[in-house]
C-alpha atoms as one frame of an Amber mdcrd trajectory, in Angstrom:
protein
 195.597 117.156  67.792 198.502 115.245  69.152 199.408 115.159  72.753 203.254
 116.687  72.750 205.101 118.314  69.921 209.059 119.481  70.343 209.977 122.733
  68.339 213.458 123.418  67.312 214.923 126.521  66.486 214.156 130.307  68.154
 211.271 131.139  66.043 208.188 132.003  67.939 206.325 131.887  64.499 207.309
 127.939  64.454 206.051 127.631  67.919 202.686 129.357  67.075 202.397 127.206
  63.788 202.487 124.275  66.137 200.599 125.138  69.306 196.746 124.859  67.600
 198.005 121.283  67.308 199.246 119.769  70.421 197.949 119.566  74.270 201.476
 119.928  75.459 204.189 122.367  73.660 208.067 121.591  74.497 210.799 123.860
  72.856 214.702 123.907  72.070 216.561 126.699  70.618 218.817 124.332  68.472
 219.261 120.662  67.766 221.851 119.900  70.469 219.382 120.705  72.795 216.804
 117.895  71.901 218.335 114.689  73.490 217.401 115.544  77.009 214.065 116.973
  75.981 213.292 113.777  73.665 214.119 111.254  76.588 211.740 113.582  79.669
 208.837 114.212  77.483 208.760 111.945  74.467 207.105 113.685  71.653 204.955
 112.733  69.061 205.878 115.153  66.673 209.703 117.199  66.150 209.169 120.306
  64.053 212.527 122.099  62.392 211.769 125.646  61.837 213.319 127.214  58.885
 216.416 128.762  60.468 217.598 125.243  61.149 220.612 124.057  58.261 219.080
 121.072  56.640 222.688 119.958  57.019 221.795 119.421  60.962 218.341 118.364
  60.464 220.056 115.589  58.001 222.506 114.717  61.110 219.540 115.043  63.396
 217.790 112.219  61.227 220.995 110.304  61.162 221.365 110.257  64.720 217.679
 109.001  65.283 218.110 106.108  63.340 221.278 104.964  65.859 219.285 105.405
  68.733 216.161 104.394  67.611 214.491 107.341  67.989 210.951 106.441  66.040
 209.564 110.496  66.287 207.571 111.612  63.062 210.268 114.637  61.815 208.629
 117.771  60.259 210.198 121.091  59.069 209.626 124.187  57.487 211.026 124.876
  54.570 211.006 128.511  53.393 210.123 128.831  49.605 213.640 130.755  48.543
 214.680 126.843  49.872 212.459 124.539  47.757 214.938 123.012  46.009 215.841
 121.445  49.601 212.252 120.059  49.716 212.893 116.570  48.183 216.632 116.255
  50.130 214.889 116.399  53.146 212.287 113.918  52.026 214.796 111.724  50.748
 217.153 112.001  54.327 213.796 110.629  56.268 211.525 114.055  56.884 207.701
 113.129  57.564 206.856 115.806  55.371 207.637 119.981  55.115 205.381 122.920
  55.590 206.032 125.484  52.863 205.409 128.895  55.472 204.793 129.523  58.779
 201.304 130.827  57.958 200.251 127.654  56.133 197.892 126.475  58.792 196.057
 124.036  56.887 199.036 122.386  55.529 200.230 121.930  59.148 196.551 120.304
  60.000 197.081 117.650  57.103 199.736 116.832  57.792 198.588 116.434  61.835
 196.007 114.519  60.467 198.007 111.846  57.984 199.989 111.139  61.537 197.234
 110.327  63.175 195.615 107.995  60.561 198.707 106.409  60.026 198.849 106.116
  63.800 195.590 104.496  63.833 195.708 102.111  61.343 199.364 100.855  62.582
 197.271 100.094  66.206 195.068  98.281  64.719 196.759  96.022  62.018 199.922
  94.333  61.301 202.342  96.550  58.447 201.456  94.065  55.670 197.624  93.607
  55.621 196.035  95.159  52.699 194.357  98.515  53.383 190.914  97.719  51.928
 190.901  94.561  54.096 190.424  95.298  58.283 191.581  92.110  59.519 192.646
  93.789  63.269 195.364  91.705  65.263 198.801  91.909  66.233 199.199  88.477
  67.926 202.299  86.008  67.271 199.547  84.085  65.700 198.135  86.635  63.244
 201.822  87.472  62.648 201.894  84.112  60.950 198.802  83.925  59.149 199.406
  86.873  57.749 202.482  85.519  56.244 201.137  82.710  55.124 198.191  85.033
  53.379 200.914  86.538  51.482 202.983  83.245  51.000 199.834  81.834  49.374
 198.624  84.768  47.104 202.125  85.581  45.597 201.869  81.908  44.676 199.825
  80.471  42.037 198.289  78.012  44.663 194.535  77.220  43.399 192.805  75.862
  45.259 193.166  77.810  48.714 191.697  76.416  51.880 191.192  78.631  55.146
 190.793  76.376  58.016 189.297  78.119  61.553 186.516  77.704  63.778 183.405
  79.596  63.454 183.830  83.604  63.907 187.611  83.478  63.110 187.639  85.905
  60.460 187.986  83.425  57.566 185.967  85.386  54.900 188.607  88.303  55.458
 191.592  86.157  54.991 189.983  85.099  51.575 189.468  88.421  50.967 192.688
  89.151  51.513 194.272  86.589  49.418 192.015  87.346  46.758 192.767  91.271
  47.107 196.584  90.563  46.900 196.959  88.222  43.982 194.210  90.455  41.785
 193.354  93.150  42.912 190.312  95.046  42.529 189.964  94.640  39.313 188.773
  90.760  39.223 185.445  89.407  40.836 184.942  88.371  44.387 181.761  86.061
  44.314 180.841  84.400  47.341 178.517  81.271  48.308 177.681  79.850  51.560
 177.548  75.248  51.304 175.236  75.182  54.146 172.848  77.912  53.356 171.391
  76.104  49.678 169.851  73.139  49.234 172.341  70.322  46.670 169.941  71.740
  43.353 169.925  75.185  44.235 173.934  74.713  45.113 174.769  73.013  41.486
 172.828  75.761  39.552 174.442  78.604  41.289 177.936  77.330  41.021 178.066
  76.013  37.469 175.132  78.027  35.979 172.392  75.919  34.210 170.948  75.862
  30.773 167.144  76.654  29.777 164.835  73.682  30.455 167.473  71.755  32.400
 164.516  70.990  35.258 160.943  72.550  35.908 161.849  75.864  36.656 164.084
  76.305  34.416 163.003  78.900  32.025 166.103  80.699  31.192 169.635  80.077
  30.859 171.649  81.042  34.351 175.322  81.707  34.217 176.817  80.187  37.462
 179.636  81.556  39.872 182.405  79.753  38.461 181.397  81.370  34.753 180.874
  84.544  36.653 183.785  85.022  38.340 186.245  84.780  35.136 189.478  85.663
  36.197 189.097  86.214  40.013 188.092  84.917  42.835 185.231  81.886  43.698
 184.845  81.960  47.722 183.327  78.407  48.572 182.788  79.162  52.575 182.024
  75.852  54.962 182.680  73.597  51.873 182.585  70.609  54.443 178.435  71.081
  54.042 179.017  70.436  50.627 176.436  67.592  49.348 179.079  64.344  48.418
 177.891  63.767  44.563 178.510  67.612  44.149 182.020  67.275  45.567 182.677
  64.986  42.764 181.821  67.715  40.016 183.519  70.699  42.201 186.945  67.336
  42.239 186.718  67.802  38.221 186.566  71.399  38.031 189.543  71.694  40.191
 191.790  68.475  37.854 190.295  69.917  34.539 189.904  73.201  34.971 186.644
  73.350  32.765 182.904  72.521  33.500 179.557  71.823  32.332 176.423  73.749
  33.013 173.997  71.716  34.347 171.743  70.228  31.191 174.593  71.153  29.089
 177.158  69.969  27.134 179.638  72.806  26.257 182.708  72.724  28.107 183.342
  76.087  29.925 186.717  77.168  31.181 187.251  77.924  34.461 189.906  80.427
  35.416 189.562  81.510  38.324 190.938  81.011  42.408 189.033  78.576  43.782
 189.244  79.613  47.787 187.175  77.440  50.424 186.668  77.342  53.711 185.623
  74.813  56.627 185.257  75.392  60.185 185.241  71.456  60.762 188.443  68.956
  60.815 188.112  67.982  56.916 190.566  64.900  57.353 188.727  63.994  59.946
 185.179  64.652  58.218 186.727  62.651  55.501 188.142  59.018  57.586 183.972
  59.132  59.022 182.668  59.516  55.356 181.617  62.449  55.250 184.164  64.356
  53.161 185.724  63.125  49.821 189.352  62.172  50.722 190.480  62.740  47.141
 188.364  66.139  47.591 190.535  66.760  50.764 193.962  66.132  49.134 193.232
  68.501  46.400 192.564  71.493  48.497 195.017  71.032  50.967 198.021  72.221
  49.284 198.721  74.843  51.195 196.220  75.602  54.158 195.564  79.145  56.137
 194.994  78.174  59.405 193.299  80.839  61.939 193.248  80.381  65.651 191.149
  80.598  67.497 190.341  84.032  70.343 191.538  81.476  73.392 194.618  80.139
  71.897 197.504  81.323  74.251 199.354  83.115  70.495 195.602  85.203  69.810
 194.640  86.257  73.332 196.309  89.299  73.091 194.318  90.047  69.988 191.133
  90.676  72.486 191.230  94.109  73.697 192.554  95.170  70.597 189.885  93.994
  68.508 187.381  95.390  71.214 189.144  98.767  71.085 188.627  98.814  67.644
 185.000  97.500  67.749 184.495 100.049  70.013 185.846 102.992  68.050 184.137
 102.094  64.793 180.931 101.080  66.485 177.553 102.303  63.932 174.999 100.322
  65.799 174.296 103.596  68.099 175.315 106.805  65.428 174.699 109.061  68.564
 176.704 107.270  71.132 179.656 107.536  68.110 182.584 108.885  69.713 181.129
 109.224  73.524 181.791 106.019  74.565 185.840 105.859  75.390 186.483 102.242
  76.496 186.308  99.698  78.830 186.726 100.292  82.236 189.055  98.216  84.461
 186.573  95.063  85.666 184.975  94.915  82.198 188.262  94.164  80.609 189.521
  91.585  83.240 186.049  90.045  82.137 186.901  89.929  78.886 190.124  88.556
  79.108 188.761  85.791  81.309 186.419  84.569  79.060 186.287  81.667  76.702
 185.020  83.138  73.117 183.416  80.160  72.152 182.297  82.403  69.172 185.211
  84.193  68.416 185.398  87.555  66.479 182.092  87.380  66.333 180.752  86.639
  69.233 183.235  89.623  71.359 182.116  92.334  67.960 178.655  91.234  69.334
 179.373  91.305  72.833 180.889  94.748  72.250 177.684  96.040  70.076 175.314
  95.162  72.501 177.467  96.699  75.362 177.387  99.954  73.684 173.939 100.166
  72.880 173.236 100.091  76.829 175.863 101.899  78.231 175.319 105.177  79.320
 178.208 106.535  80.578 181.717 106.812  78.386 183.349 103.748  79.668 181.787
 100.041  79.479 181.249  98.534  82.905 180.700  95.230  83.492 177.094  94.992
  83.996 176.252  95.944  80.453 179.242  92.928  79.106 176.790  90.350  78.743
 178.657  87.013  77.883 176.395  84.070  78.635 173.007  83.763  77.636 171.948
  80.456  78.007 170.213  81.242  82.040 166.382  82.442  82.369 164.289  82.536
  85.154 160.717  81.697  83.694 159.254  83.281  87.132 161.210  86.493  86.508
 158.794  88.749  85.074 161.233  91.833  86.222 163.980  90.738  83.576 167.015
  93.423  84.261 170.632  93.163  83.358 172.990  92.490  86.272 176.647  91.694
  86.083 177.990  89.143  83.305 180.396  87.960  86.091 177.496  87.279  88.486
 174.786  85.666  85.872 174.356  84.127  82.619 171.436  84.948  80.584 169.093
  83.513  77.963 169.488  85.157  73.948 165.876  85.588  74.776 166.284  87.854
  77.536 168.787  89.781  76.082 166.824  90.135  72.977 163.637  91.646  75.098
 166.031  93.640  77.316 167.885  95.631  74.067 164.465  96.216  72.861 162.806
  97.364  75.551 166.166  99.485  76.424 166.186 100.740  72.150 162.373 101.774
  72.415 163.339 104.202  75.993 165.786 105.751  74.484 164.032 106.710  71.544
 161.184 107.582  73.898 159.305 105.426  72.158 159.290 106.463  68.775 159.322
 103.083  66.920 160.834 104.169  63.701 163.816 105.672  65.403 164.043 102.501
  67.937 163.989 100.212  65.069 166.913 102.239  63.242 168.940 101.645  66.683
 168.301  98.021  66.831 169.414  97.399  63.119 165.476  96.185  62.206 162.649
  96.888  60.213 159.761  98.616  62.178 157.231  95.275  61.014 159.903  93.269
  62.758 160.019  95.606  65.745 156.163  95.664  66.062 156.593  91.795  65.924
 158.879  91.655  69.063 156.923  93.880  71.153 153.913  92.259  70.976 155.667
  88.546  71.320 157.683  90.048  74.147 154.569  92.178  75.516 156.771  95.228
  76.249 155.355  97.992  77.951 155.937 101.189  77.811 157.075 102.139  81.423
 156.780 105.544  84.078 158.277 108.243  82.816 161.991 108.085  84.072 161.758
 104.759  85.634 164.114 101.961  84.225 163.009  99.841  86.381 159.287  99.436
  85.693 159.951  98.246  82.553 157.460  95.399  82.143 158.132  92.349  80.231
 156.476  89.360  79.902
């Protein structure tokens, strides 16, 4: 349903097609009549009924465009007039409803608007649909250039440079969704998570008997991926003797398996990223220079949440966090927004983590709020502060305390298992864990089950 719709033209049947779909109904008998009525109530939606020329609807359209009028057009279109249908969605028309009695056309067409409406909130006009990277900032503005700069080139390798919780997976996404497709492979590989071996034999595969354990072939990442896309993420954790074999795969395009001796092509986008000053890894030793140089043709830098060209990504992103929230499936929908104090505390803090830290920030919030706004005493920022003595653990204020990831851990839990009245299965499907790992908590945290009603007898240890 959208909040104001004008109707032009004298048909009550128009006006009844529109009023299931709009808070606020506004009407003009003809199109002269719609200036004054445009600037005092400023509709989402203009509908033409059918007793409107589509010469004046055509002038109508013209005479948006010089004012720059932005209001979705729709008209009705009687069927002894469909051959008019396409002139009017060539002159600029949103779209046409066949009849006055076609209902359901009307409410997809109400409902196109309003996905369109939503996505254009969220995300700049050029960022691939399948990929959600939210942000409207001058600084997103120009990575999201660059993303396209990049992956209309044939730039390989790519390197995303950001600190941690940027959104530097997406961006490779993106770049890898814009140059192929989905058609080609997206394999991914975190440096830091593998130990060198395990790294070598995922990334170039190994032959049978190569080492102990060895007892089949393995076809490795850069085999895998063929023609698409190898994601190399905090490459800077990369062991140094293993940078020199990723160095030749990058020059000679081809590779061995490890025990092997075949030379395999490599064809696909190499794409890495680093949350860590590579030139600077690499003057301390730590980083291949020559490494460096070859990756940083072109890099995709992402700033970080407290830059002065991202802050005004913040509420947006936790708007959209908000909205598209799974972590409570009940809660979907009842919780609105922010209220006033909980976003000036947003907005006055660091985000050390980033993207990641306010979508957790924002997840946790939502779990304990119980009203349809978040307050501030459920925005917990800081948890590095825990009283040892404080066996009453509960939540106050962000802005008046910092608290411990332990405490806020035992808090959720204990705040997961109330609402579910203590049905563990159903507490553990809140919290996003198995019920072994739940049982695990409670007894470590010795949570107790508390009076009936009473918040604040919850006991923990």
């Amino acid at each position: 349903m959208l909040e104001k719709i004008l109707v032009v033209g004298k048909q009550l049947q128009a006006q009844k097609l529109a009023r299931d779909f709009t808070q606020r109904l506004y009407a003009a008998d003809d199109a002269d009549d719609i200036w004054t009525l445009i600037e005092s109530s400023d509709p989402d939606l203009i509908l033409f009924d059918a007793d409107i020329p589509h010469d004046t609807i055509h002038l109508s359209l013209e005479a948006f465009r010089r004012r720059e009028i932005n209001v979705p057009v729709v008209a009705v279109c009687s069927k002894e007039h469909a051959e008019h249908v396409n002139k009017l969605l060539n002159a600029g028309v949103f779209d046409v409803v066949d009849d006055y009695d076609d209902v359901s056309r009307m409410g997809q067409i109400i409902d196109k608007l309003q996905n369109i409406e939503a996505v254009s909130e969220f995300f700049l006009e050029d960022c691939p649909p399948s990929i959600p990277i939210v942000g409207k900032s001058p600084s997103m503005q120009k990575t999201m250039q660059m993303i396209h700069m990049v992956a209309s080139s044939s730039c390989n390798p790519v390197l995303i440079v950001g600190k941690t919780g940027t959104g530097k997976e997406m961006a490779a996404e993106a770049v890898h969704t814009l140059r192929h497709g989905s058609d080609q492979k997206f394999v991914a590989i975190n440096c830091a998570a593998l130990t060198a071996n395990l790294l070598e034999s995922e990334l170039f595969g190994h032959v049978k008997g190569s080492f102990t354990s060895a007892d089949r072939e393995k076809t490795g990442l850069l085999e895998l991926a063929q023609d698409g896309t190898v994601f190399l993420d905090e490459i800077s954790e990369m062991p140094m003797d293993l940078q020199a074999k990723l160095l030749r795969v990058l020059q000679e395009k081809t590779f061995r398996k490890v025990g092997g001796t075949e030379e395999i092509v490599c064809n696909a986008t190499i794409i890495a990223t680093s949350n860590r000053n590579l030139l600077e890894e690499a003057k301390k030793g730590r980083f291949r220079q020559d490494l460096y140089y070859r990756l940083c043709i072109c890099p995709i830098q992402l700033s970080p949440l407290n830059s002065r060209d991202r802050r005004d990504d913040i509420l947006l992103l936790a708007k959209y966090f908000i909205q598209n929230s799974v972590i409570c499936p009940e809660k979907k929908g009842k919780v609105k927004g922010l209220t006033k104090l909980a976003t000036e505390t947003l907005l006055r803090h660091d985000w050390a983590g980033n993207v990641r830290e306010l979508r957790n920030v924002i997840e946790r919030a939502i779990l304990l709020e119980q009203s349809d706004r978040i307050g501030t005493t459920n925005i917990i920022l800081h948890t590095d502060c825990f009283d040892q003595d404080d066996a009453s653990c509960s939540f106050t204020p962000a802005a008046e305390k910092d608290f411990s990831l332990e405490r806020a851990e035992k808090e959720l839990i204990a705040k997961a298992l109330d609402e579910s009245g203590w049905q563990k299965t159903r507490a553990a499907a809140l919290l996003g864990i198995t019920r072994t790992t739940l049982y695990a908590k409670v007894k470590q945290y010795n949570i107790q089950q508390a009076e009936k009603n009473t918040e604040k007898n919850l006991q923990l240890a």
